[in-house]
N, C-alpha and C positions, 0 to 999 in steps of 0.2 A: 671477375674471372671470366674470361672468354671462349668461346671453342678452344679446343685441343685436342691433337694427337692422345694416344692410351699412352705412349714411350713421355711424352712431353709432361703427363699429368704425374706419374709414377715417379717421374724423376723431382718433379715437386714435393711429392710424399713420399718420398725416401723410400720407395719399393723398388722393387723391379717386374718391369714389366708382364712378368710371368704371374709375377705375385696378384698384380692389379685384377686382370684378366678374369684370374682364382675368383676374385673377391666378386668381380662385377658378374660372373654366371650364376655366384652363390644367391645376387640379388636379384636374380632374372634378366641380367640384360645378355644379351650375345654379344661376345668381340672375338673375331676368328683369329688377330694379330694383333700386335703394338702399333700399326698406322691407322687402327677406325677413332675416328673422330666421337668425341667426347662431347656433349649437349653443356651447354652453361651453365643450366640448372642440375644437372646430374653431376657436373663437377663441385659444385658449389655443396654438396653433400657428401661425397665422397671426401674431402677435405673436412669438413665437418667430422664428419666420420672414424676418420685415420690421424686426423690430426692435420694442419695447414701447416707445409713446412716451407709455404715461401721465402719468410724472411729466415728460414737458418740456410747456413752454409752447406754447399752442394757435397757430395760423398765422393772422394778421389775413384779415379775411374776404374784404379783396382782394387778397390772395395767393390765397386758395381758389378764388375767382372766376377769378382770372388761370387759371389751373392748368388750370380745366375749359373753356377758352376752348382753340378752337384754335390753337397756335402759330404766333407770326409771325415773318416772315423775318428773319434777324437782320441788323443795322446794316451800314452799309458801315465803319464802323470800331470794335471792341469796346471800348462805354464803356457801363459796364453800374452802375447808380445804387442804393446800398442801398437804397432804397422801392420800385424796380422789381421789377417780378414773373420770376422766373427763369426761362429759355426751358424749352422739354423739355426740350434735349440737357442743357442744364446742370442743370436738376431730378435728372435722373437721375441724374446724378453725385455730386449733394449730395443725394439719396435712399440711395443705395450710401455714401458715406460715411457718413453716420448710420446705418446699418446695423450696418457694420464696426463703430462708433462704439458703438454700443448693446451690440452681443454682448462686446466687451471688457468694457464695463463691466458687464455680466451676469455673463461667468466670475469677474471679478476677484475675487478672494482665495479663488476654487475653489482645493483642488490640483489641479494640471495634471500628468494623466500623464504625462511629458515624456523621454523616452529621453534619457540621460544622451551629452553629446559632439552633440549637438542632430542625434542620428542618428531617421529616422522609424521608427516602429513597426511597419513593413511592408515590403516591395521585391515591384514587379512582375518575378519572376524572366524570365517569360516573355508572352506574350498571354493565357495562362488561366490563369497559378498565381501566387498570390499568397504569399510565405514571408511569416510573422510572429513577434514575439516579444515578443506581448503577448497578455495574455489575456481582456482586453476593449478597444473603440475605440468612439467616439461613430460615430452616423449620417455626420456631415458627414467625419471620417477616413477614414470606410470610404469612402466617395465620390470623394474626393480619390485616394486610392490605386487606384481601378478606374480613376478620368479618368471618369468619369460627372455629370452636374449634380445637386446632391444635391435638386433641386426634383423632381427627374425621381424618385429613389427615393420623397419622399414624396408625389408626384401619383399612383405606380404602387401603394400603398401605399395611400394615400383610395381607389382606386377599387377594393378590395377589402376595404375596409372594415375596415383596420389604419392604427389614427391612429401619425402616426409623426413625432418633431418632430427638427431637425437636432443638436440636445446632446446628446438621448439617449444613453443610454452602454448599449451592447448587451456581452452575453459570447462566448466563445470560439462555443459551440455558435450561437448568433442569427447573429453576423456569417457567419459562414462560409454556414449556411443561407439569407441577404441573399443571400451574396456567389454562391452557386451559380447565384440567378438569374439574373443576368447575366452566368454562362457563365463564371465562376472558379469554380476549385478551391483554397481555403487549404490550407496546408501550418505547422506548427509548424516552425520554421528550426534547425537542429544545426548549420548552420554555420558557424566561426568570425567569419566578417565579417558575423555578423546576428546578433551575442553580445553582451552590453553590457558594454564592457570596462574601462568605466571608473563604478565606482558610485557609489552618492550618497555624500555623508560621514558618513552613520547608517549604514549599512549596511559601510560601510568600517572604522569607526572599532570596531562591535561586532567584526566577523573581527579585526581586528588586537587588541582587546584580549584577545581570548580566545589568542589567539598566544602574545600577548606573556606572558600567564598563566603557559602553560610556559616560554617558551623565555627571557622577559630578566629576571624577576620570581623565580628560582629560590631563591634568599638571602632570599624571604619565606612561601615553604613552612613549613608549619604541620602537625605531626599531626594525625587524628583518627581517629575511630571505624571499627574494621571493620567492614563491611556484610557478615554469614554468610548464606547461602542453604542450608535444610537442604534432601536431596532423597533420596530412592531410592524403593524397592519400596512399594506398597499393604501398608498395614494392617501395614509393619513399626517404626509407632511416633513417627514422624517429628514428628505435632501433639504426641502425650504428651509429648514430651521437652521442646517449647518449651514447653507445657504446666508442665512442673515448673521450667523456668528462671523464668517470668514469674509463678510461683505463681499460676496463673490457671486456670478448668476454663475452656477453650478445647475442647479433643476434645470434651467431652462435648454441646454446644452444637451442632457439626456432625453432618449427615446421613448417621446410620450411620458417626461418628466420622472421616469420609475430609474432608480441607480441601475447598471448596467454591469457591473463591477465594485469590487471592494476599491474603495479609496479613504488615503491613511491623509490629514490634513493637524498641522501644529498651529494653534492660538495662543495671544497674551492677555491677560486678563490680570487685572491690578498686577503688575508684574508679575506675574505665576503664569506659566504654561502649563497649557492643558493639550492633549491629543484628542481627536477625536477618530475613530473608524464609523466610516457612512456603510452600513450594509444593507444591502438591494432588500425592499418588503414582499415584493413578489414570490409564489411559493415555488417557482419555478428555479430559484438561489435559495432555497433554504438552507443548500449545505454552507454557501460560502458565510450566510447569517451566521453559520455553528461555529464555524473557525472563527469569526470577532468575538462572540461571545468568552472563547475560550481564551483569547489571546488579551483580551481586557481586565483594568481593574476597576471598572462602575461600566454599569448599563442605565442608559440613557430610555424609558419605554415610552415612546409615544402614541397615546391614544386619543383620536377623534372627537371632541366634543358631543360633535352631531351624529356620532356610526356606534360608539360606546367601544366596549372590546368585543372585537369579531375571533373568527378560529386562528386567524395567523396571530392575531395578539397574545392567543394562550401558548401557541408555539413557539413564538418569539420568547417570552418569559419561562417556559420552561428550560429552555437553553440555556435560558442565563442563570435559570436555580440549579443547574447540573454542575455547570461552571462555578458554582458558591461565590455571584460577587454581588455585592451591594447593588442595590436598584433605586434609581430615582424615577419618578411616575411625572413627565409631560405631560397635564392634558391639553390640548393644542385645538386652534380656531373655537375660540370661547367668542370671540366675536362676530360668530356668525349667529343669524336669527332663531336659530333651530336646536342653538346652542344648549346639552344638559349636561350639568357638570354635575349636579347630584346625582341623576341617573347612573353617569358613568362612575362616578366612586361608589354605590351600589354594585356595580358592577365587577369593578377592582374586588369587591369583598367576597360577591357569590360564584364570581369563577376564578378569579386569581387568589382568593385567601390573602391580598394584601388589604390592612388596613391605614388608610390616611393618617398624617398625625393629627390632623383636626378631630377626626374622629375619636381619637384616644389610643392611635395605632403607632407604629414604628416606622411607617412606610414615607418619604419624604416625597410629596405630590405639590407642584407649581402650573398653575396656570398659567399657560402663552398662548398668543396668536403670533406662527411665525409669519406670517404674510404680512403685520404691520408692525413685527418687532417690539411688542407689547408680552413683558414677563422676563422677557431675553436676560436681563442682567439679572433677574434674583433665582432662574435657573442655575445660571454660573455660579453665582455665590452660592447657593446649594453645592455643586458639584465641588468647590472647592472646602466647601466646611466636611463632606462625607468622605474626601480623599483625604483630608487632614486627620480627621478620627480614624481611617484605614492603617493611616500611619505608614505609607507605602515611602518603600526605602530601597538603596541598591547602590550597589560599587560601583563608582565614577570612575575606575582605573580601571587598569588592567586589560585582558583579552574579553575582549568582549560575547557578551550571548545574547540571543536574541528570538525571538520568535516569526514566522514566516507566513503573514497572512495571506497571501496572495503569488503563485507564478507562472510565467507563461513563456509561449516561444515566439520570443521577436524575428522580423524575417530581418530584420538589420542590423541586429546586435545580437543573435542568438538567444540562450536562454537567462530568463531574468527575472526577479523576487523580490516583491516589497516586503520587509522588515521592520519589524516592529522593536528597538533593544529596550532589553530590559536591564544589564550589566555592562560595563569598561566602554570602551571604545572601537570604534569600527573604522580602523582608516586604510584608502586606497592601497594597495599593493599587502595588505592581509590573506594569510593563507584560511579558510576556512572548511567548516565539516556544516551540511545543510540537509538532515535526515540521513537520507540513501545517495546522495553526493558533496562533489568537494566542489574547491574552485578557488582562484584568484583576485583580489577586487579589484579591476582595470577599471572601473569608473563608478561611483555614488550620484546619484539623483536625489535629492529632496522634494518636499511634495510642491514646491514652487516652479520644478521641470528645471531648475539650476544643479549644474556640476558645483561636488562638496569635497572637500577632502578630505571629512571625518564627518561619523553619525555617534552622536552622545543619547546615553541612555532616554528612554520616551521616543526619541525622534524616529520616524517614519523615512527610510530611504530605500530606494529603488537600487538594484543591487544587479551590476552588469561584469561577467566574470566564470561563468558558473559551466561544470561541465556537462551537466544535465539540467531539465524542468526539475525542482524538490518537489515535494509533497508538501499543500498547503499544509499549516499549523506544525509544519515540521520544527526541531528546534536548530539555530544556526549557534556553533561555537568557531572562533577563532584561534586556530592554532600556529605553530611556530613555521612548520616547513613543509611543503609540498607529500615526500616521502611521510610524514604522520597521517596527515590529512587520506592519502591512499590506502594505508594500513588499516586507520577506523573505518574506512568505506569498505573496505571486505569486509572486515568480520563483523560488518553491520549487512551485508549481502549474504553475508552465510549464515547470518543467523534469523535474517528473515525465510532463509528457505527453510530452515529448520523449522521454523514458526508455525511454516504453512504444513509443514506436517502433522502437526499436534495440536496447530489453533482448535480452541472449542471455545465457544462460547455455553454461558450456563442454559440448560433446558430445563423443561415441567419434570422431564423423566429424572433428571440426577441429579435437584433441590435437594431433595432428602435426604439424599444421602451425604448430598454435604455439608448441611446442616450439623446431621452426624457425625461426622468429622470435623466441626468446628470452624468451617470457611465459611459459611452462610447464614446471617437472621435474619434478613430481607429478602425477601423476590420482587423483583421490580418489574413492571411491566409497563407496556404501552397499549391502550384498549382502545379499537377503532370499532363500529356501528352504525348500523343504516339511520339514525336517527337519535334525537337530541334525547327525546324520553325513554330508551334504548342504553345511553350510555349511563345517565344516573342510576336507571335499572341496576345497571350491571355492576358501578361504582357501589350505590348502599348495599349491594348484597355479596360483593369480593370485602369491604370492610369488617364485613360481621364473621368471614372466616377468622381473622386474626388472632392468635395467640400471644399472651405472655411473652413467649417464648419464641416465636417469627412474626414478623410482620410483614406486609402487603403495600409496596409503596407504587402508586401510578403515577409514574416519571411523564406522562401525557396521553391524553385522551381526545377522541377526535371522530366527526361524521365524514364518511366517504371511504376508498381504497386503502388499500394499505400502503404507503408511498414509498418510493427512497430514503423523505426526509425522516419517515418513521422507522426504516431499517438502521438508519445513519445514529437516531437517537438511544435505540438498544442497545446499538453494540457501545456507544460511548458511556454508556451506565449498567451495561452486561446483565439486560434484559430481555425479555420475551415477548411476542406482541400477538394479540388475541384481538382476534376477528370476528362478529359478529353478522353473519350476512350484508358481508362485502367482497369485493375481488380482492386481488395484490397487483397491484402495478406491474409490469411486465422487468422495467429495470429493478423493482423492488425484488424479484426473485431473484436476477440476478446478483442484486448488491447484498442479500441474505444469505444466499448461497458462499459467496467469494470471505462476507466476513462471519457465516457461522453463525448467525442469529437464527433462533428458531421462528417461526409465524405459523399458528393454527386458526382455524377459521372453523364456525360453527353456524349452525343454523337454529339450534335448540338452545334456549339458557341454561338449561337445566344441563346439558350436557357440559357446557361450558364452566358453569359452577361448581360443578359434580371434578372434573379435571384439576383444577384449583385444589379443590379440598382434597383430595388424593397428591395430588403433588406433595402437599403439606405434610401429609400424612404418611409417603412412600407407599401407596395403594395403589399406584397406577397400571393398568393392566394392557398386554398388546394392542400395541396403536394398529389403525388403519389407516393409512397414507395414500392422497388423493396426487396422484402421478400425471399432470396437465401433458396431455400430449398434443394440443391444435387450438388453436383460435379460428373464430368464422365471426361473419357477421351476414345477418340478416336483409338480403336485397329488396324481395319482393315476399310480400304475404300472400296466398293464393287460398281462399275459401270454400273446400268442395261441400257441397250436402251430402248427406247419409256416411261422408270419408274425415270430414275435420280441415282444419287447417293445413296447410301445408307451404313450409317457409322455403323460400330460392334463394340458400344460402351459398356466399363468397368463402373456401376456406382462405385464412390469411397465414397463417405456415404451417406445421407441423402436417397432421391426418385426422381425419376420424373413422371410427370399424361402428360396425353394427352394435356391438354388444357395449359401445364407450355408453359414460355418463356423459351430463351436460349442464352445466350451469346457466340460466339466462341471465342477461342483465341488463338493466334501462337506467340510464341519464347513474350508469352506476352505482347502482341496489340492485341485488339478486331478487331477481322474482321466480325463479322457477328452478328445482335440482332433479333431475330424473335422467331416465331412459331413451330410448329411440324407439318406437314403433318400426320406422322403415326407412330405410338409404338409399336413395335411388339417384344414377347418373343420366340426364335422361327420360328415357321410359325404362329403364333396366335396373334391379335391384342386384343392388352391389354390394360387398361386407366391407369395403373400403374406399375411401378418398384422399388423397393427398392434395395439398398444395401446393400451385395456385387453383385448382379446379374447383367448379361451382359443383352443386349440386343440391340434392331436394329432398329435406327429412321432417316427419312426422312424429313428432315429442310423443310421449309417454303419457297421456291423462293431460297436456297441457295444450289447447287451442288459441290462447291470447297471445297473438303473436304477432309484431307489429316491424316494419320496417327498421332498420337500424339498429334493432335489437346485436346485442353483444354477446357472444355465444365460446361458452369457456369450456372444449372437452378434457376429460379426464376419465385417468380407470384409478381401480382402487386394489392397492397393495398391503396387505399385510404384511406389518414388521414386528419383529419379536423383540420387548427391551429387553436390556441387559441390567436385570434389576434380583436376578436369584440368589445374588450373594447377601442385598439385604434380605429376605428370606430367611436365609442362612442364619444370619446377626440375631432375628428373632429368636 
């Protein structure tokens, strides 16, 4: 629709001129006559608006005439003649209904967002809060649901010079910021009676078949391939090995020989296929380690002859006893001179708690050397005897599901996901659901870099199609039609935003009480410490709190920071992580924060075991909470006589005030928690610093203060738990 005359538009919309005029001053614009020209976008609304009566037949010109004529008194008895010219009152009526009339046949054959049980999309819970449970609505919904005229949104709307037409379909973040304007607050609804309880029948029909999959379909269970996940220590060998299985220089190919990346790779072995996933041993991938773990059914743990189990081997392994899958113990380069293979099955006993079955254990341990291919074949035949006692089975038909080890954004084929299936079949042109998106499958990869045009259960394909990056370890299901696939991707969006409003994960403060309540016998935890004699410390003396009645499981224990990979490990077993004079990683507090893990950090044991046993016991009394406002680090150490030390520190962001606290730290051990003597910028004593600016502070009692030093401020807050209601229950 192009410029126009106001006479040229009116006559499209069956008004009259006079009429139009009316409408366009109502909306803020000025038109002094029928000849001002009409903008394309303003018309394209006003037709929206009134209804688009291009394609109906034009109104004979004395109807037009009549129309613009002032209305006359109508009859003493209602006898109203087809060729007669309709009064106002009644114009309007049979204006409004061509309206109504028009917009239906506009939407028709739209899909109609439509809440299932013909429940609305919204409730005004109150005068200003609007609950919803949808994640976009047109202008004219949202209107409806304030009680506002939706003429009124878009006149308020032109006169700020935001074209806004009544179908538009706004999202979560639009409507809400509409909706603030006029003095509501939206809210995302978690409550049952604003839940849709009854779905559509695509959406119905995928849950129930995937049900049905396990639970009534059992008698059509199918073997297939084990999916191995190898993992441990850096640089103890892990890529060689699959290296020598796949006859492929793989290691050599990688940077500095260390994986780079998760890669899904299929072998034959006496006829039987086996999967393998290579995950990176560097700590710097531990998460993408976590996702194989999760996504396999045997871990493959390679430990060093010559290194024994270091800290990432205990890491590695706990991952995989999170995941509950079978373990086969590697020990690898036995033919090197320095080679202890007693030592390290010692070692399997007194930090992994696995025992060999040589030894009289359950734990299936083979010696290789992958660099000369010596063991290779009766690791296999292990891995095939432990998958066969798994009894690992699954439907060779059907729509397929799958698990999502690995995604990223191609700059050439957009976004893309390698898959792990675990059910039916996956082929080209399949509609699929991949976490928090959908997508298409315009092309299959194998892990040979060959186009497929179907991935059967086990197999590993690369998956190009996709409307979004998914979330590694996400799960992928295969559905029928484009329109299903979008519907589960909402109300898998609405319900994550809903999530994030209520996500909690378990804390020290409100164990008890759920124990109480019967959700809780275990507290899990994750315990990290400045030192090896430090964490047994703290291991024999959190054992000896346990009760009958709770127990005390440490899901991993570890020297150094509090990391990511130890955030990542909590919240996946919905635990707590206890610090012992150490920092937190800087992304750990972020990744704590975002998933709700708690992390405490102590300097006294006794504090720390005293916490523990109150947790257990619901005795825990107002925390103190250590509020980090800056990081600094220590340039230059400068040593006055008769004055002390004095450090020329770098803040690195935040600030620090006179009166902060301050953590020190070297090579990542707290050595020192205090005060500030004095803050000076300069020669001038100042009660504040910001970053990036240097400046000059004298510790509290502490002079050992050395370049590099790592310097953590914080103040301290009191917080009041919400624990008076167990009180109360006493």
């Amino acid at each position: 629709m192009a410029k126009m005359r106001i006479y040229e538009l009116a006559k499209q919309l069956g008004m009259s001129s006079k009429e139009l005029i009316e409408e366009l001053r109502e909306l803020g614009l000025e038109a002094k006559n029928h000849m001002v020209v009409i903008e394309e976008e303003q018309a394209k609304i006003l037709a929206d608006l009134f209804g688009n009566k291009a394609q109906t037949p034009e109104k004979p010109v004395e109807q037009m005439v009549a129309v613009e004529e002032p209305p006359a008194p109508p009859p003493e008895k209602p006898t109203v003649a087809v060729t007669e010219a309709p009064k106002d009152s009644e114009q309007k009526d049979v204006k409004k209904a061509q309206k109504e009339k028009s917009t239906k046949s506009r939407t028709a054959g739209r899909p109609q967002k439509e809440p299932s049980g013909g429940r609305a999309p919204t409730r005004k819970d109150s005068e200003n809060v609007l609950f919803v449970n949808v994640l976009s609505m047109t202008v004219r919904e949202l209107a409806e649901t304030m009680k506002i005229p939706v003429n009124k949104i878009i006149q308020d709307s032109f006169s700020k010079g935001i074209i806004m037409n009544p179908n538009q379909r706004l999202e979560y973040d639009s409507f809400a910021e509409l909706a603030k304007k006029y003095g509501f607050t939206v809210k995302i609804s978690d409550e049952e009676d604003l839940v849709e309880k009854k779905e559509d029948d695509s959406e119905r029909q995928l849950r129930e078949y995937y049900e049905t999959l396990y639970r009534d379909k059992k008698h059509e269970l199918q073997s297939r391939p084990v999916v191995v996940t190898v993992m441990g220590h850096v640089d103890h060998g892990k890529t060689t090995l699959l290296d020598r299985i796949r006859k492929a220089r793989v290691a050599e190919g990688e940077a500095g020989g260390i994986t780079q990346e998760i890669g899904a790779y299929q072998v034959e072995y006496k006829n039987q296929k086996i999967t393998f996933i290579d995950t990176p041993g560097h700590e710097a991938f531990t998460e993408m380690r976590a996702r194989g773990a999760q996504a396999t059914d045997l871990v493959v743990l390679v430990i060093a002859a010559d290194d024994g189990v270091m800290p990432q081997t205990e890491e590695a392994y706990n991952h995989a006893k999170e995941a509950k899958v079978p373990v086969i113990v590697a020990i690898n380069k036995v033919d090197k001179p320095n080679a202890n293979i007693e030592l390290t099955k010692q070692q399997m006993v007194s930090k992994l708690h696995l025992v060999p079955e040589d030894w009289g254990g359950d734990t299936v341990t083979v010696n290789i050397s992958a660099k000369k291919g010596e063991g290779i074949e009766d690791l296999l035949e292990m891995i095939l005897l432990v998958s066969e006692m798994a009894n690992i089975r699954c439907h060779a038909k059907g729509k397929a599901r799958g698990v999502i080890i690995e995604s990223r954004l191609d700059p050439k084929v957009g976004p893309t996901a390698t898959c792990i299936l675990k059910d039916g079949v996956l082929r080209v042109g399949n509609f699929f659901v991949a976490g928090n998106t959908w997508g298409k499958v315009k092309a299959l990869i194998n892990d040979k870099g060959k186009q497929v045009k179907e991935g059967k259960p086990s197999e590993a394909v690369r998956i190009i199609g996709i409307d979004q990056v998914p979330d590694a370890h996400s799960i992928l299901y295969a559905v029928e039609s484009p329109n299903v696939a979008k519907g589960i991707v909402e109300r898998i969006h609405l319900k994550e935003k809903a999530d994030q409003l209520k996500r909690k994960h378990i804390s020290l403060e409100d164990f008890y009480q759920m124990v109480k309540e019967g959700d809780r016998k275990v507290l899990k935890m994750v315990l990290k410490a400045d030192s090896f004699g430090t964490v047994e410390a703290l291991k024999n003396a959190i054992a000896r709190l346990q009760t009958a009645e709770i127990s005390i499981e440490i899901v991993h224990s570890g020297i150094g920071a509090v990391s990511p990979s130890d955030v990542m490990l909590a919240s996946a077993s919905d635990g707590v992580i206890l610090g012992f004079k150490v920092k937190i990683d800087k992304k750990a507090e972020i990744d704590a924060d975002r998933e709700k893990v708690q992390i405490k950090t102590y300097d006294i044991i006794f504090n720390l075991i005293e916490d523990v046993k109150k947790a257990l016991l619901g005795m825990l009394e107002p925390d103190k909470v250590e509020e980090v406002i800056g990081h600094g680090e220590v340039r230059q150490a400068f040593r006055i006589k008769r004055v002390g030390t004095i450090a020329g520190v770098q803040m690195l962001d935040g600030f620090v005030e006179k009166g902060s606290k301050v953590k020190v730290f070297r090579n990542n051990i707290e050595i020192f928690r205090g005060g500030l003597d004095s803050l000076k910028h300069f020669q001038d004593d100042v009660q504040r610093i910001e970053a990036p600016q240097e400046c000059g502070i004298r510790f509290a009692g502490f002079d050992d203060v050395n370049e590099n030093d790592e310097l953590e401020f914080f103040q301290i807050k009191e917080v009041k738990r919400k624990l008076e209601f167990i009180q109360q229950d006493k």
